[in-house]
N, C-alpha and C positions, 0 to 999 in steps of 0.2 A: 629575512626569509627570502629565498631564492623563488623565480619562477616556477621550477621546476614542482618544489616543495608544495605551492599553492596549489598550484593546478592536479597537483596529487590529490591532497586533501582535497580541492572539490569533485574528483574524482569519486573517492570514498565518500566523499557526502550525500552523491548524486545515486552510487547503487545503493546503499543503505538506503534510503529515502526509495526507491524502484523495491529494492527485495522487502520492504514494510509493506507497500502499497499492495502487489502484485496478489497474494492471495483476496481481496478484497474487490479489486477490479477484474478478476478473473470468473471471480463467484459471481458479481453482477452480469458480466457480460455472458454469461452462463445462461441467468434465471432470465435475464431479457430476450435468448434467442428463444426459451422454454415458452416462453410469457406471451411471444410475439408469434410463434407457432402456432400455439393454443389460440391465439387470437384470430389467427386467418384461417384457420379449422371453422371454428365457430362462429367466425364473421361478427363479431362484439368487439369493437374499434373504442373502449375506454381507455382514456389516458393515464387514470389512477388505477387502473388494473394492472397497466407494466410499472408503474412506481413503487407503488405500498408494496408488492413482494417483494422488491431489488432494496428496497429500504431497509424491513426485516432482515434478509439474508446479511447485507452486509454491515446491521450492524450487529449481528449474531455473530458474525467470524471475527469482527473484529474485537466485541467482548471476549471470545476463544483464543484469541490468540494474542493478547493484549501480555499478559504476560511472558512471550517468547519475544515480542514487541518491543518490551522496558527492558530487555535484558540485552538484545542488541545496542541500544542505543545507548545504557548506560555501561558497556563493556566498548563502543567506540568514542563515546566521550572521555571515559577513564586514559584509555589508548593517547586520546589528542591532549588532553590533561597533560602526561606522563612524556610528551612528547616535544610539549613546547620548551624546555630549555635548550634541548639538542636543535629545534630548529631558528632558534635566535642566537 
């Protein structure tokens, strides 16, 4: 396996892994400025009031979207499967 080839693949490993994550860390950082807003409005400084919603939300999206999730990953594992004699 050449240089080149590696540093591909971990290319492709490293967005796949960002485009799984990103709907998930988008939606937290979302409900946290929401949370943290709310917070300084009302002047109520609880710790577990920005968590336990950031908690729920993501892992709402990430049950939602769990199967477009499995379907990336086992459509570029198949890929790298399907790939490895040509790269040896």
């Amino acid at each position: 396996m050449s240089t080149d080839t590696a540093v591909d693949l971990v290319r492709q490993a490293t967005t796949l892994g960002l485009l799984l994550a990103a709907p998930a860390l988008v939606m937290s950082l979302a409900i946290g400025l929401v949370v943290s807003l709310l917070q300084a409005v009302t002047q109520i400084h609880e710790q577990t009031l920005s968590f336990v919603p950031r908690l729920i939300v993501v892992a709402v999206v990430v049950l939602l979207l769990l199967p477009w999730s499995i379907s990336r990953l086992v459509d570029y594992t198949t890929t790298l499967y399907r790939e490895i004699p040509s790269n040896f």
